[in-house]
N, C-alpha and C positions, 0 to 999 in steps of 0.2 A: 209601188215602193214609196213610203211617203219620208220626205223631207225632215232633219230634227225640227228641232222648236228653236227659233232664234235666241238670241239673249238681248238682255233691254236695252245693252250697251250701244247695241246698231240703230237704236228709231231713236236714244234720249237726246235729250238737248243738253250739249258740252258745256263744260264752265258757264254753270249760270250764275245771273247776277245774285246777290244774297244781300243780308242786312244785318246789321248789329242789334243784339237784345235791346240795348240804351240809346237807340237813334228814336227821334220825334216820329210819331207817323205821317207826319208831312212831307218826307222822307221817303217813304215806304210809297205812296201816292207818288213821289215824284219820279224815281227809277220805272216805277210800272209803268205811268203813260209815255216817257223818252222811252221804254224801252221795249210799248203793248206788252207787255205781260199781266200776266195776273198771281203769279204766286213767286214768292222770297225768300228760300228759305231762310233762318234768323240762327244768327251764330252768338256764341259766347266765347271769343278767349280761342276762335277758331274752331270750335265745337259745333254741333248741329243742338239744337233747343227748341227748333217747333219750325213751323213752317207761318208765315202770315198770305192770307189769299186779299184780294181786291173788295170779295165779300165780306172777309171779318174788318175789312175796315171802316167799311161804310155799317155794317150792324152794330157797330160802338160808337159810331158819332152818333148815328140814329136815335140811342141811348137818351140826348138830349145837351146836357148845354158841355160837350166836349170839343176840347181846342186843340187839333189834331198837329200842333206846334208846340205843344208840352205834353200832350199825352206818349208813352211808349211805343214802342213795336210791341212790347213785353206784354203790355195787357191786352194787343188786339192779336195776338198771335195763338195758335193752336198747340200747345204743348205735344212731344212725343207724338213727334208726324210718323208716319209710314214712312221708313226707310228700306232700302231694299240694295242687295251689292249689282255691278253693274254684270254678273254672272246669271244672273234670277232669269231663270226662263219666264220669256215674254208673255205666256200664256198666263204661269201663276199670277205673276203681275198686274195683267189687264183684269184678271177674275177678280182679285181681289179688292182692285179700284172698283170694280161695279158693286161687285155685293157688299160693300162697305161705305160707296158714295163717295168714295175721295176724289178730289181734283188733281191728284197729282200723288207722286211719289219721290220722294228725295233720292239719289242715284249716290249710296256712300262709300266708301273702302277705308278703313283707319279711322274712322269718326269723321272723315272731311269730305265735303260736296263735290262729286266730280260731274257731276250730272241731275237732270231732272228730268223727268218723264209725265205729260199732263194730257189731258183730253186731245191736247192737238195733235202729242207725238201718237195716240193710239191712234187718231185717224188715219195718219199718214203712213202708220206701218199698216193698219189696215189696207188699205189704199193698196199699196204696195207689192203687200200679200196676193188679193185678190190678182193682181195684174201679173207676177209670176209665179203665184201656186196652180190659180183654178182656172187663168187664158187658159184658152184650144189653142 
């Protein structure tokens, strides 16, 4: 008899931290190393507007002579991230991070961030899984 399928609600990471569209990306760098993360999502007006990872901000300084103290979140950020509600069976979910390559998935209900779900939380529900689905 096999087990439902969880929901993402139980492996996502609560109240993450996030960032405003119009904050410096110096900013965005400084929440992520006080807080090891690597992804923010970026609000408008409390709205969801993209997600910015640690990648998009280092491939726009890269760019060449940008000043990551006047430059935006807004232009190193990914428009219309993968959202998902926190009901989403955990299966679609994690499929859809692979064959799509995203780092992550926004965790919404009403337009607002309740959650976030990334590489780590997949491991750890993996993890998890493995230890009381398939132990003897």
């Amino acid at each position: 008899m096999s087990k439902p399928i969880p929901s993402i609600q139980k492996y996502m990471t609560t109240s993450p931290h996030t960032i405003g569209v119009d904050q410096p990306m110096s900013e965005a760098h400084d929440i992520m190393r006080r807080y090891r993360i690597r992804h923010l999502p970026v609000l408008s007006g409390g709205r969801i507007v993209g997600i910015v990872s640690a990648g998009d901000l280092h491939l726009v300084e890269a760019v060449g002579d940008v000043d990551p103290t006047k430059v935006l979140v807004e232009d190193a950020m990914t428009q219309e991230p993968y959202c998902v509600l926190p009901e989403a069976p955990l299966d679609e979910v994690v499929m859809t991070m692979a064959s799509q390559k995203y780092g992550c998935a926004i965790v919404a209900q009403n337009h607002k961030v309740v959650g976030i779900f990334t590489t780590v939380d997949v491991c750890s529900a993996f993890a998890e899984l493995l230890n009381t689905r398939l132990a003897k």
